[in-house]
C-alpha positions, 0 to 999 in steps of 0.5 A, a space after each residue: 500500500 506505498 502507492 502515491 496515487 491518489 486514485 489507487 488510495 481511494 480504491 484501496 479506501 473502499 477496498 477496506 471498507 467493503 471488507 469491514 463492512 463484510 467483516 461486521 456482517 458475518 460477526 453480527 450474525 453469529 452474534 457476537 458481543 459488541 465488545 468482542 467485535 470491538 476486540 476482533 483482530 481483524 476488525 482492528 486490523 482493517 481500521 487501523 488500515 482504513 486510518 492510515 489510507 485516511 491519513 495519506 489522503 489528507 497527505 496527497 491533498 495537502 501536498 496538491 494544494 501546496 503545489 498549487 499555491 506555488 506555481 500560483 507564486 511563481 507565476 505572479 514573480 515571472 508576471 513582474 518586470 525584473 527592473 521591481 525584482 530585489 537585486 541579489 546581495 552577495 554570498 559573503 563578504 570579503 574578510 578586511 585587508 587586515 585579517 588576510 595580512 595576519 593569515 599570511 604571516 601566520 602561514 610564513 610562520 609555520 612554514 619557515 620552522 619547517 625549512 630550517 
């Protein structure tokens, strides 16, 4: 059941839901008590899988809207001119003259030990 599709999900939704739905019938006709249908592993099972099948319908239908929304963004930027875009700023700024001085002679530094 790792489909992402949400058209398999909900086939796989009423898949469940007709087993239950069987599931329940057959209890209820040989009679069982409410809270032993309630206890019933299968049962249990089939709703844990009908939550979970639930909860990635929610899940596709989210991910849908943010979609949406997003190319609804991104075609509002594309519809402005660039000239109102906010110009980039640069990535870092260069460190001051006097911090590549001092690395410079602490490389010299450590390096003339070596020689001598």
């Amino acid at each position: 059941m790792a489909s992402e599709s949400k058209e398999t999900r909900l086939k796989q939704k009423a898949t469940l839901e007709a087993k239950l739905q069987k599931r329940l019938a057959l209890l209820a006709e040989k009679r069982v008590d409410e809270k032993k249908i309630a206890r019933d592993a299968l049962v249990k099972e089939l709703k844990a899988k009908l939550k979970e099948t639930a909860t990635r319908l929610r899940a596709i239908a989210a991910n849908v809207q943010r979609t949406a929304e997003l190319a609804a963004v991104k075609a509002e930027r594309l519809a402005k001119p660039k000239e109102e875009l906010p110009k980039a700023k640069k990535a870092a700024p260069e460190p001051p003259p006097e911090a590549k001085a001092k690395k410079k002679k602490k490389k010299e530094e450590e390096a003339t030990p070596q020689q001598g």
